[in-house]
C-alpha positions in Angstrom: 29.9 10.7 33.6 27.4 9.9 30.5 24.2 8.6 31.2 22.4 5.8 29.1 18.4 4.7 29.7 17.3 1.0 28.5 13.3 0.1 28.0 12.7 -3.0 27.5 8.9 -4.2 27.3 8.8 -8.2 27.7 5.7 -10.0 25.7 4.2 -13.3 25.9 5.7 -14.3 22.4 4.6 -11.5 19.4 3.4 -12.5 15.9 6.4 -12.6 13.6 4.9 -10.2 11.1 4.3 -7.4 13.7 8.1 -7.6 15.4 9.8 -5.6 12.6 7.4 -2.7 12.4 6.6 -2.7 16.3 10.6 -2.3 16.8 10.4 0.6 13.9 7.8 2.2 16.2 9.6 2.2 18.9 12.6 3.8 18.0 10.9 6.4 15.7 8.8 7.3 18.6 11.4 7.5 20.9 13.4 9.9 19.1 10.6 12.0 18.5 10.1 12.6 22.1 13.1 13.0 23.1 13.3 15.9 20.7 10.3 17.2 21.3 11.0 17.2 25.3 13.7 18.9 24.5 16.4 15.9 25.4 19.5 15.7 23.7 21.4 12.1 23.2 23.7 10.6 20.7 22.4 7.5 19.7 19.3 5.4 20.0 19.4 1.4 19.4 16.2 -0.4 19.3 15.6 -4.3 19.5 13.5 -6.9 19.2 12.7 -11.0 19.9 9.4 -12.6 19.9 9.3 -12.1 24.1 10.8 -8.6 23.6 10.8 -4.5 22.1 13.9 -2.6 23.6 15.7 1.2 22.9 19.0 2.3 24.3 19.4 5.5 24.4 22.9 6.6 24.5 24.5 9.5 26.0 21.3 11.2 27.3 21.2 14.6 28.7 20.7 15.2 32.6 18.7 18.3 31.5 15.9 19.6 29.5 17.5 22.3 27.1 16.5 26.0 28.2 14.8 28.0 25.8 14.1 31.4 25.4 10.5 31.6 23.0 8.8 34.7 21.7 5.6 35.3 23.0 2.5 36.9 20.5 -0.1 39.1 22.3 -3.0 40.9 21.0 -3.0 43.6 19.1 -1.6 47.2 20.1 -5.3 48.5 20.0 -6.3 45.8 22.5 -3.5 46.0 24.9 -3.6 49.6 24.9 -6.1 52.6 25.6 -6.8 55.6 24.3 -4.4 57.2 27.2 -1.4 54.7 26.0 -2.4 52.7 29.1 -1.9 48.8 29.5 -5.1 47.1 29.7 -6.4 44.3 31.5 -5.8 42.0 27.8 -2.1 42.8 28.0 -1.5 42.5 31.6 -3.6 39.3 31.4 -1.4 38.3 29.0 2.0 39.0 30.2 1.0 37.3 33.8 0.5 34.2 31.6 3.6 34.0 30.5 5.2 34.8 33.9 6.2 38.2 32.9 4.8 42.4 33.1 3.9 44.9 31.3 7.8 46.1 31.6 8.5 43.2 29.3 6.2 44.5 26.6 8.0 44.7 23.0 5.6 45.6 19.3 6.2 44.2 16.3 4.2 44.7 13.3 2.6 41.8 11.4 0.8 42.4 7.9 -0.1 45.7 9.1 -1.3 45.4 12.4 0.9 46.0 15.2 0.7 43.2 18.1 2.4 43.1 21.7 5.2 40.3 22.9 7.0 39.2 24.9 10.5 37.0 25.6 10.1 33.8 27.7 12.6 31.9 29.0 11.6 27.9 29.6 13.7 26.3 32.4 15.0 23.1 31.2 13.6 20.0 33.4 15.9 17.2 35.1 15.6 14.5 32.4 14.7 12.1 35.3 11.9 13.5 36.0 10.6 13.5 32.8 11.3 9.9 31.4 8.5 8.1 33.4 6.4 9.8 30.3 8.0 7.2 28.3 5.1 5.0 29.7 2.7 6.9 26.7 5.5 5.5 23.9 4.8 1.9 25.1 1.1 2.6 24.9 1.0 4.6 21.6 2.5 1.7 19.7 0.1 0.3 16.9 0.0 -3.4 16.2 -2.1 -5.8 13.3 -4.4 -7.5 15.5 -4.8 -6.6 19.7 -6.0 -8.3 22.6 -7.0 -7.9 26.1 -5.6 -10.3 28.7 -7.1 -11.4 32.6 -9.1 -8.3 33.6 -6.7 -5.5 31.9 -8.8 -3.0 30.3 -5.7 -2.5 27.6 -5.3 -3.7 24.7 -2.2 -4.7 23.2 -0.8 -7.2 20.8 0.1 -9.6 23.7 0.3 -9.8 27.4 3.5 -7.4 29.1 4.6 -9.2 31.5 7.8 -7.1 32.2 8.7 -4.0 32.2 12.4 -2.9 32.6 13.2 1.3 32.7 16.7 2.1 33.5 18.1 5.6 33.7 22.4 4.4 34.3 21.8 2.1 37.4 18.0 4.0 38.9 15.1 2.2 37.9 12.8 4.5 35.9 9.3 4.5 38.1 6.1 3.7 36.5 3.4 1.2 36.2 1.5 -0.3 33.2 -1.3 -3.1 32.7 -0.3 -3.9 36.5 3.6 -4.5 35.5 5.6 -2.6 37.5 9.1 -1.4 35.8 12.5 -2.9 37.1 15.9 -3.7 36.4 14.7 -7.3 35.7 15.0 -9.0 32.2 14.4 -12.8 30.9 16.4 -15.0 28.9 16.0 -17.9 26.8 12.4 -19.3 27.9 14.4 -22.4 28.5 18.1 -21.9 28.0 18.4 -19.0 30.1 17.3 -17.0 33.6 16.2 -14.0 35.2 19.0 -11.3 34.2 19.4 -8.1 36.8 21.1 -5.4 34.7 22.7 -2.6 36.9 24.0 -0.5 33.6 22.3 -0.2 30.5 25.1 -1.2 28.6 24.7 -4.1 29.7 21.6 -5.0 27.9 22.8 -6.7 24.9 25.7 -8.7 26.5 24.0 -9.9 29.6 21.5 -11.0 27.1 23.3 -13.2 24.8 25.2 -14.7 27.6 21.1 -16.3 28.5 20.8 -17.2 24.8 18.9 -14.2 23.3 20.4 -12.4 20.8 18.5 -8.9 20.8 19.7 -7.3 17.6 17.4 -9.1 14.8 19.9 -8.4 12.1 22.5 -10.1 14.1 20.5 -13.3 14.4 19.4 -12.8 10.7 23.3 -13.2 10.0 23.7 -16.4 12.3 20.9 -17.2 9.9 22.3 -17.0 7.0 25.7 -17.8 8.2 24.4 -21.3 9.2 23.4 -21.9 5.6 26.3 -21.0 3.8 28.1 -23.4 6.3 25.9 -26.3 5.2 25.7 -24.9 1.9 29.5 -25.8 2.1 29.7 -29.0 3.7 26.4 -30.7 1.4 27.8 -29.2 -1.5 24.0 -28.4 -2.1 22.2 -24.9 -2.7 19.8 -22.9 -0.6 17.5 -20.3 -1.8 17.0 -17.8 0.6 14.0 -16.7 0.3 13.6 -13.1 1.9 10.1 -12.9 3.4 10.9 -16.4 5.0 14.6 -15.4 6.3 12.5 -12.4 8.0 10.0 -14.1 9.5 12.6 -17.1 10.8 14.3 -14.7 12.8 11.4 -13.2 14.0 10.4 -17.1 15.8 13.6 -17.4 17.4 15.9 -15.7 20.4 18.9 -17.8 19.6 19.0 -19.4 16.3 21.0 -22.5 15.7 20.7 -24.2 12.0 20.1 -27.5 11.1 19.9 -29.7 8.2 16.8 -32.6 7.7 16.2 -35.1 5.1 12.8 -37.2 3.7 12.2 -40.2 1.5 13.4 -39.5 -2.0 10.2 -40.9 -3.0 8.6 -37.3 -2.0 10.2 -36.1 -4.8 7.6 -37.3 -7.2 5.3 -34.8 -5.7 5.1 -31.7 -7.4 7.5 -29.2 -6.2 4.4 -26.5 -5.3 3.6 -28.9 -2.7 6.7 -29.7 -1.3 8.0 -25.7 -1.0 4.8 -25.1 0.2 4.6 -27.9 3.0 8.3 -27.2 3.8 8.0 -22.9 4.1 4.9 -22.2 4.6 3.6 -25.4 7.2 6.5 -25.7 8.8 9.1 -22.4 8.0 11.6 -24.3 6.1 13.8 -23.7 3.6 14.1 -25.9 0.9 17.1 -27.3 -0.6 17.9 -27.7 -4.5 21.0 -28.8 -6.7 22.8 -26.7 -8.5 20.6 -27.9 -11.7 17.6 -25.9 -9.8 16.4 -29.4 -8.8 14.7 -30.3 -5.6 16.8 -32.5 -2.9 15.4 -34.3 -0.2 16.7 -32.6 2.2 15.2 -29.0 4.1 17.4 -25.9 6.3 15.7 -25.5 9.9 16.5 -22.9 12.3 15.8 -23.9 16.1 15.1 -21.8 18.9 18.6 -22.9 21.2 21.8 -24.1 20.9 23.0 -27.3 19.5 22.8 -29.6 22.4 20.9 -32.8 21.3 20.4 -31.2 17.9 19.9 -34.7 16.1 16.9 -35.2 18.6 15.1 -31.7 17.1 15.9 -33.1 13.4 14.6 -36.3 13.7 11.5 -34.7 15.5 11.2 -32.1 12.6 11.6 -35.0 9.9 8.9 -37.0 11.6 6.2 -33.7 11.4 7.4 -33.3 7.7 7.2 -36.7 6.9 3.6 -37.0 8.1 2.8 -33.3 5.8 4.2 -34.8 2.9 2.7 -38.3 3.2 -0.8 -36.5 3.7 -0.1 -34.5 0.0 0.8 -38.0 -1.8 -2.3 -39.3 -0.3 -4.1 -35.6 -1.2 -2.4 -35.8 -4.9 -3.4 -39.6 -5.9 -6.8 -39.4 -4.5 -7.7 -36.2 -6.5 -6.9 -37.9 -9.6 -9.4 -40.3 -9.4 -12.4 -38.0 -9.9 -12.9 -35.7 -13.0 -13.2 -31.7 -13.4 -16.6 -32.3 -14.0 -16.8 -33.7 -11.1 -15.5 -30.8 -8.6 -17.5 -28.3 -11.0 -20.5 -29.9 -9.4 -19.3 -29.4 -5.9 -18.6 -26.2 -6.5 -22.3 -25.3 -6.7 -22.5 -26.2 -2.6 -19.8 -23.9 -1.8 -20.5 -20.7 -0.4 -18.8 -17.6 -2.5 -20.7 -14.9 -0.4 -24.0 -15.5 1.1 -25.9 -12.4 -1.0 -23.7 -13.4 -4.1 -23.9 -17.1 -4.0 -22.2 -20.3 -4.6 -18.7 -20.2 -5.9 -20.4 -21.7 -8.9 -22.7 -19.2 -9.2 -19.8 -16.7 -9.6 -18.0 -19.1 -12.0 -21.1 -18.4 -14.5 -20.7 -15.1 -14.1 -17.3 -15.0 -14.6 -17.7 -17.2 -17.8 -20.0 -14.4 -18.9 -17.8 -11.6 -18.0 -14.7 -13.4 -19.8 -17.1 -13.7 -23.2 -18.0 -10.4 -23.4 -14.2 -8.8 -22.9 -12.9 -11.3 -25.3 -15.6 -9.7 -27.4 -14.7 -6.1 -26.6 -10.8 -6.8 -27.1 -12.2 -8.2 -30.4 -9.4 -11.5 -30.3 -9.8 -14.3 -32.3 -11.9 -17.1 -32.2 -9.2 -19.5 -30.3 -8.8 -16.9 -27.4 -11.8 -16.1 -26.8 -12.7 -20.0 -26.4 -9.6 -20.4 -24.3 -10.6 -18.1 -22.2 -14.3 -19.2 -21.7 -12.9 -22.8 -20.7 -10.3 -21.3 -18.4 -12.9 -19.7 -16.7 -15.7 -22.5 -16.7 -12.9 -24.3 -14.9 -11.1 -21.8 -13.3 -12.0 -23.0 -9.6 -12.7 -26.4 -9.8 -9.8 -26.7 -7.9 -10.9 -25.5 -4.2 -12.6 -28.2 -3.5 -10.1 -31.1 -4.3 -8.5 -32.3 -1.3 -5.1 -31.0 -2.2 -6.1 -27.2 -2.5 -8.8 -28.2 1.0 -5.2 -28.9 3.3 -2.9 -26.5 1.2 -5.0 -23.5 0.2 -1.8 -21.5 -0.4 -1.9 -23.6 -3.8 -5.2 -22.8 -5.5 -4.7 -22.2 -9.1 -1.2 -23.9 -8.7 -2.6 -26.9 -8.6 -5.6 -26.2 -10.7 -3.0 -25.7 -13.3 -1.6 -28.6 -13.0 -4.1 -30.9 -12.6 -5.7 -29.4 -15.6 -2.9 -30.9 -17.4 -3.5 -33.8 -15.9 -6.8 -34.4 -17.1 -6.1 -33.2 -21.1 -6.9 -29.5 -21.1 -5.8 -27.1 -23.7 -2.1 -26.2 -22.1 -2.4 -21.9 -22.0 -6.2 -23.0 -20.5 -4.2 -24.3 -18.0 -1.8 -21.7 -17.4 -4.6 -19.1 -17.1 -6.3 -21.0 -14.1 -3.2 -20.2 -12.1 -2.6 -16.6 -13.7 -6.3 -16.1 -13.0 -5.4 -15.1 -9.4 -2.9 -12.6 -10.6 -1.1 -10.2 -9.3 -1.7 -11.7 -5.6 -0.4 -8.5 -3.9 -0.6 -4.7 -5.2 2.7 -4.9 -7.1 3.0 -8.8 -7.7 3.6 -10.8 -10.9 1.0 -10.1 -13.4 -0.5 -12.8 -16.0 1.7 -13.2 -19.1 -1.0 -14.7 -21.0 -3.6 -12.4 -22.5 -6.3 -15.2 -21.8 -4.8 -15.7 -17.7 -5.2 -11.8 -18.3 -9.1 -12.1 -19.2 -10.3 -14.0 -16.7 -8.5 -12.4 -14.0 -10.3 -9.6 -15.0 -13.7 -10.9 -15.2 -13.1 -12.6 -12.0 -11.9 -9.5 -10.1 -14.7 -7.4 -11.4 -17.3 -10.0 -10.7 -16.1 -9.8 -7.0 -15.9 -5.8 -7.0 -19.2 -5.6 -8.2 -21.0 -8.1 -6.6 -19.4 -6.8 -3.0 -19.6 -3.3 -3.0 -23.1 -4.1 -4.8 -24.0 -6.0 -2.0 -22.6 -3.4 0.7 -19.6 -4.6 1.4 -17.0 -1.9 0.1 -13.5 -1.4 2.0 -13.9 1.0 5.3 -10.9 2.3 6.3 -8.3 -0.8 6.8 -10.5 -2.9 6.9 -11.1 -5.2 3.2 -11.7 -8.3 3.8 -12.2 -9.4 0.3 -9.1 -7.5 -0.7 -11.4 -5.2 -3.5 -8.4 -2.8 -3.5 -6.0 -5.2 -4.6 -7.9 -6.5 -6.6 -8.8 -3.0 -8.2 -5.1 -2.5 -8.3 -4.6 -5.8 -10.2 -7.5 -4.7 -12.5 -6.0 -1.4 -13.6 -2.2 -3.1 -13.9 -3.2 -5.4 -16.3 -5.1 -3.0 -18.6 -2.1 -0.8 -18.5 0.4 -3.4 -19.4 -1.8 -5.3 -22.0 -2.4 -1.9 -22.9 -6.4 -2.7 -23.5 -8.4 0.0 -25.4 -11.2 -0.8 -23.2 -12.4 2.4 -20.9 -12.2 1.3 -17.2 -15.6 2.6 -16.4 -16.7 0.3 -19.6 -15.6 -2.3 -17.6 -17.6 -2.2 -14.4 -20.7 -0.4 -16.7 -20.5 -4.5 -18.2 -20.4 -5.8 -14.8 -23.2 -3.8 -13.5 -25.3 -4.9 -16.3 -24.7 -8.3 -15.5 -25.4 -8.3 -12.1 -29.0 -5.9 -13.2 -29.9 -9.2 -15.3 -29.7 -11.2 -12.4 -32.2 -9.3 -10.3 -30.0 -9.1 -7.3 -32.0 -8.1 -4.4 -31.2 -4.7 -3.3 -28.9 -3.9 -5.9 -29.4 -0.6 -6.8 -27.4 0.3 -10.1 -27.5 3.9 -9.8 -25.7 4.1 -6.2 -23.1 1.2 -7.3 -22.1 3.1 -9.9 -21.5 5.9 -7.8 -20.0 4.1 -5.4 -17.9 2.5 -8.1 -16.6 5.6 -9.6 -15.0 6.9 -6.4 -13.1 3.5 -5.5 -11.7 3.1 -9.0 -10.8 7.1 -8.9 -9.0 6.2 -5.5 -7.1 3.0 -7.1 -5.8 5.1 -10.2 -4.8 7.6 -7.7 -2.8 5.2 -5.7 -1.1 4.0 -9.3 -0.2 7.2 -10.3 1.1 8.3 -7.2 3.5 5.2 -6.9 5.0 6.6 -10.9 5.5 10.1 -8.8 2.7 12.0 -10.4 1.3 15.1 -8.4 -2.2 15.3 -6.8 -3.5 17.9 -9.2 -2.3 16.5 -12.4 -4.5 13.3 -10.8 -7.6 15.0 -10.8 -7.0 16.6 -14.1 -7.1 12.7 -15.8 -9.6 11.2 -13.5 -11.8 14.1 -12.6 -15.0 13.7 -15.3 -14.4 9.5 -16.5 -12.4 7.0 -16.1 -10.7 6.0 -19.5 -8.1 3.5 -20.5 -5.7 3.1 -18.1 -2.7 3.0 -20.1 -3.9 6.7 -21.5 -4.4 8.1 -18.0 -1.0 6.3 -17.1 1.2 8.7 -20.8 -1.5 11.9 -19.8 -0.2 11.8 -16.3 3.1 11.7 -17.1 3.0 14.0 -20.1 1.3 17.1 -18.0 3.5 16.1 -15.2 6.4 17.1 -17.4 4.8 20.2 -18.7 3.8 21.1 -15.4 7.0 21.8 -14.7 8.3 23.0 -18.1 9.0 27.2 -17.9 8.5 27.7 -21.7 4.9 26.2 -21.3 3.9 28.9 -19.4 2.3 30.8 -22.6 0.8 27.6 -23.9 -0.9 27.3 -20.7 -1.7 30.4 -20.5 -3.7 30.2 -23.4 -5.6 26.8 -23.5 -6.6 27.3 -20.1 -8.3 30.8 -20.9 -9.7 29.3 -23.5 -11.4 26.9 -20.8 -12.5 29.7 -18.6 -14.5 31.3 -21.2 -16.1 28.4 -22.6 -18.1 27.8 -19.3 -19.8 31.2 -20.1 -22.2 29.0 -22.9 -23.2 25.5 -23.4 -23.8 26.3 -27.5 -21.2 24.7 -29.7 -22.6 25.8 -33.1 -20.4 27.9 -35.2 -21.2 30.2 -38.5 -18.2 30.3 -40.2 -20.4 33.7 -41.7 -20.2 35.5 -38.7 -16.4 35.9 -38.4 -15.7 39.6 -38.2 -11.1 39.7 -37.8 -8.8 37.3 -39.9 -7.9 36.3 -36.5 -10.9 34.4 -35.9 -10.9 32.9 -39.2 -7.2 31.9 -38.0 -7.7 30.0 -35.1 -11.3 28.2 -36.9 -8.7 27.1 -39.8 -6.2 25.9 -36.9 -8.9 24.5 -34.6 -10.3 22.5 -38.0 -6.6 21.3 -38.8 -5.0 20.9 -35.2 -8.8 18.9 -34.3 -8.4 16.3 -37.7 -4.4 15.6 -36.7 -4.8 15.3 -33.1 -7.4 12.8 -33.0 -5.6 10.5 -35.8 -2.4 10.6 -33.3 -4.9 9.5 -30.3 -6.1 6.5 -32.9 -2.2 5.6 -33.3 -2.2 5.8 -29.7 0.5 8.3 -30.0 -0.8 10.8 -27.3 2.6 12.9 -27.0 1.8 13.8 -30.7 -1.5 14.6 -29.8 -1.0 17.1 -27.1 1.9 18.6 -29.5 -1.2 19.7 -31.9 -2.9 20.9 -28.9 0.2 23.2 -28.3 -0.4 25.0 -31.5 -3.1 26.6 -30.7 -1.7 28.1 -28.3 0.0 31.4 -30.8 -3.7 31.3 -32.4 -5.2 32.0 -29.4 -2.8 34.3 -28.0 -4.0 36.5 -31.5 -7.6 36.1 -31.1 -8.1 37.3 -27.8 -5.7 40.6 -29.0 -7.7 41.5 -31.8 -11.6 40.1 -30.6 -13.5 41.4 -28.1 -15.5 38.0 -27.3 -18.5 39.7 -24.9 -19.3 41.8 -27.3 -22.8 43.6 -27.7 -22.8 42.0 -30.7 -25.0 39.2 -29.7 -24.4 36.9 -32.6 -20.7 37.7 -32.8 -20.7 37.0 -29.2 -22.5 33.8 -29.5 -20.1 32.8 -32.5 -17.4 33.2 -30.6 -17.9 31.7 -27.7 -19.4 28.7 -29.6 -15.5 28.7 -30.8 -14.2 28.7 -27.8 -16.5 26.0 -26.5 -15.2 23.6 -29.7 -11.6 24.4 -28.6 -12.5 23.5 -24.8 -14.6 20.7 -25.9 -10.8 19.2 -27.7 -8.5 20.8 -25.1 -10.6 18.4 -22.5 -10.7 15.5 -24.3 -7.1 15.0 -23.3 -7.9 16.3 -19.4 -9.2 18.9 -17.2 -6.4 21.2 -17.4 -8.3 23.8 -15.4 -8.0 21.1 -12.1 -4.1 21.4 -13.0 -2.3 24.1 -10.1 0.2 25.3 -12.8 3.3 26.6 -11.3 4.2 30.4 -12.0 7.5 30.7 -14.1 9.3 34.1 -13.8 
């Protein structure tokens, strides 16, 4: 007979956003131990409601497997004397391991010879091992924990069961004062207390009390649901995926409905409507097959059907009162001028050593000037850009953005129209805030580009400036994101603007400003690091190796959109067998270049044709390469670099370059050092672990 053990922990109801990862936990952790205790099974399920985490493990072993290990002693010197007697070490040793001196094999390891021994490990009953799971249950990591009554634990939410079957035993352990059982709960209010005597009864017994366990099953009642009324309306649904994931993350036993508003609604803009619909009230919101908006929005509910039209019209009436609020919200913020909430903007809190939030609009205004200045556009973009950011948060403090926040910059845009701005100023007030997540959508529009960039490195600066860099997980003004955006758009714009060039402005801005206790020296410092650490992160995500990082963002950080083609170009030669020799030879070149600092070379002081070889290739390789770095053709570029390489490979056969010779010595290492000096103006190829071709 096959044995299957269920744990189920119950929860007061879980955040949606920590279900999905929890239930990942959970399995991975589970099979994890059960192969490190040795267990064998077949299968493991996991699940997961709001009130619920659960694994099934199918077809578990009664028995620990027995293994037979091989045990390493000391060395034959130590476990032996000078007689060939055992010593106290050896016997000491073998008594550890449950064995004697009889059991005594040598093996020889590098040279030395060491004692060992065979052990055999007795498998365990599984039984009376699987109370440990208690250390699973404890080891899992949520977002945000609590403690609850007088429990000194701390977990997402209260445990208010605990059920630990092994077939029809109950699994004996205790935790945050739960005792385990054979106990489960249904529906809160559908459904009862459920008494499974069989694991395999965990999913059935379930659904027959209105909670459907499996996620991705209710996720398919989901979306099943929808295409019904899809069908029926003859209207369309967007599912949007983050939403659909969440949905079934509120709900045990999801039934879909279908609600309506006031046509009249319509006339709002659809920002506001999506956003009252999903993100208030977890709606979906229904179009035409035009793309149009309908007044009408997809609801899942937490039951079954019974006196369904009693939850719409309930839902209806909370939407109805959201909606009215935004047409109040949306007419009365029409009535005042941008001028207006600019003022108000200078009694708003930004950061409390930084500021007013229109405090940081001037510097942002500032910042936006002087890279329109340093991209060197023309006259139109660069004013574009200085309105867009003089108005770039006027915004927060109407009353739409006040209820709605998820629509600042959406609705700066379009009340910008609104009230006559330039249309691509407008644009860029809602681009501003892009990308709003590491890979999001970035801004289209080289002025939204600008001022997202002045904006993000005005808060950067100003935050790690004023001590508040990222520790750990914690980042609570989202710098690394905002890094991340930084560096995207530089790359995709393409920007010949050095990174470090743009914080070196920032930091000068904020030095004019006489921010108390903002020490220039340590920022930048501080700076450099957290940048290094955000390009890493980029060029890890394109697959590019940890050395070949350091070699582009060891000594400065340049233009992104460089770093991004060097990465990917040493990458490839990294990996390239007939580079070997080319390596083999630039990087020597480096090595011996450290051994001076002088640069000067006397063409009158060459000795070998050799020499006056590589000079005439070093002169003609040094003139090409850098007009292919101006064409920002850096694949050229390197190719020069490459034919040095035979040059090279003759100088050092036919020069002795520590000569005794002290000004033949000097002359050619000042060479070398011009070479180097080239070679690492494309990157540190020396921080480069370069694999070894046969």
């Amino acid at each position: 007979m096959t044995k299957n053990v269920l744990f189920e922990i119950g929860l007061e109801e879980l955040p949606a956003r920590f279900i999905d990862q929890a239930e990942q936990q959970l399995k991975e952790k589970t099979i994890k131990w059960l192969n490190e205790s040795r267990i064998s099974f077949t299968k493991v399920e996991s699940f997961s409601t709001p009130r619920r985490l659960a694994v099934l493990i199918h077809n578990i072993a009664e028995k620990q497997a027995t293994v037979e290990e091989e045990a390493k002693g000391p060395a034959i010197k130590i476990a032996q004397d000078n007689e060939g007697n055992w010593t106290k070490a050896a016997e000491g040793f073998t008594r550890g391991q449950g064995k004697t001196v009889d059991d005594i094999y040598t093996k020889e390891v590098k040279g030395t010879t060491y004692i060992y021994v065979n052990k055999v490990i007795e498998g365990k009953p599984t039984e009376s091992i699987l109370p440990e799971f208690k250390q699973i249950i404890e080891s899992i990591q949520f977002g945000k924990n609590m403690r609850w009554g007088t429990k000194t634990m701390r977990y997402a939410r209260p445990i208010r069961w605990l059920i630990a079957l092994y077939n029809e035993e109950v699994i004996p352990f205790e935790l945050a004062g739960v005792q385990t059982s054979n106990s489960t709960y249904g529906h809160r209010f559908l459904g009862r207390e459920v008494v499974l005597t069989n694991p395999l009864q965990y999913k059935e017994q379930l659904e027959k009390n209105y909670v459907i366990v499996d996620s991705k099953l209710r996720e398919s009642m989901i979306e099943e649901g929808i295409k019904k009324l899809e069908k029926e309306r003859n209207f369309i649904v967007p599912i949007d995926r983050d939403l659909l994931d969440e949905v079934r993350n509120l709900v045990e036993y999801p039934t879909v409905f279908v609600g309506t508003f006031e046509e009249s609604f319509l006339e709002l803009p659809d920002e506001v409507l999506i956003t009252s619909m999903k993100e208030h009230q977890r709606y979906f919101p229904v179009k035409s097959e035009s793309g149009m908006l309908l007044p009408y929005f997809v609801a899942v509910r937490n039951g079954d059907a019974n006196a369904l039209e009693t939850v719409v019209r309930g839902n209806e009436k909370v939407l109805r009162a959201r909606l009215s609020d935004g047409e109040f919200f949306y007419e009365e913020d029409q009535k005042n001028s941008i001028a207006f909430y600019l003022e108000k903007l200078n009694n708003v809190v930004f950061q409390v050593k930084l500021g007013t939030i229109g405090e940081k609009v001037n510097r942002v205004v500032t910042l936006s000037e002087q890279l329109a200045e340093a991209l060197k556009v023309d006259t139109e973009i660069k004013e574009q850009a200085i309105r867009a950011a003089q108005i770039s948060k006027f915004d927060l403090v109407t009353n739409m953005v006040n209820e709605f926040t998820e629509l600042q910059g959406i609705m700066g845009e379009r009340y910008a129209r609104i009230f006559g701005e330039d249309e691509t100023v407008a644009v860029a007030i809602r681009e501003h805030y892009l990308p709003t997540s590491a890979s999001g959508d970035l801004p289209k529009t080289l002025v939204g580009a600008i001022v997202s960039v002045a904006d993000k490195l005005d808060t950067i600066v100003g935050c790690i400036g004023v001590g508040l860099k990222p520790t750990g997980s914690q980042d609570p003004y989202g710098l690394r994101r905002q890094a991340t955006g930084i560096l995207r758009i530089a790359n995709e714009k393409e920007w010949e603007i050095p990174v470090a060039q743009l914080f070196n402005m920032t930091i000068e801005l904020y030095q004019s400003q006489a921010l108390e206790h903002f020490d220039s020296d340590i920022v930048k410092q501080e700076l450099h690091t957290f940048i290094q650490q955000r390009v890493a992160f980029l060029l890890r995500e394109q697959g590019i190796e940890q050395d070949i990082i350091q070699a582009i963002t060891s000594r400065s950080i340049g233009k992104m959109s460089d770093m991004m083609k060097k990465a990917s170009i040493l990458s490839t030669k990294r990996n390239d067998a007939s580079f070997k020799p080319i390596q083999e030879a630039l990087v020597r070149v480096l090595n011996l270049a450290e051994k001076t600092e002088k640069n000067e070379i006397n063409p009158d002081y060459f000795e070998t044709e050799t020499e006056k070889e590589l000079f005439s290739s070093y002169l003609t390789v040094s003139s090409v390469y850098q007009e292919f770095v101006n064409q920002n053709n850096l694949e050229e570029a390197f190719a020069e670099l490459e034919k040095l390489a035979n040059p090279i490979h003759s100088f050092f056969e036919n020069n002795m370059v520590m000569t005794d010779n002290e000004n033949l010595r000097t002359n050619r290492l000042a060479l070398l050092k011009q070479i180097a000096i080239l070679i690492n103006s494309f990157a540190n190829l020396n921080a480069i672990e370069w694999k070894q071709h046969n």
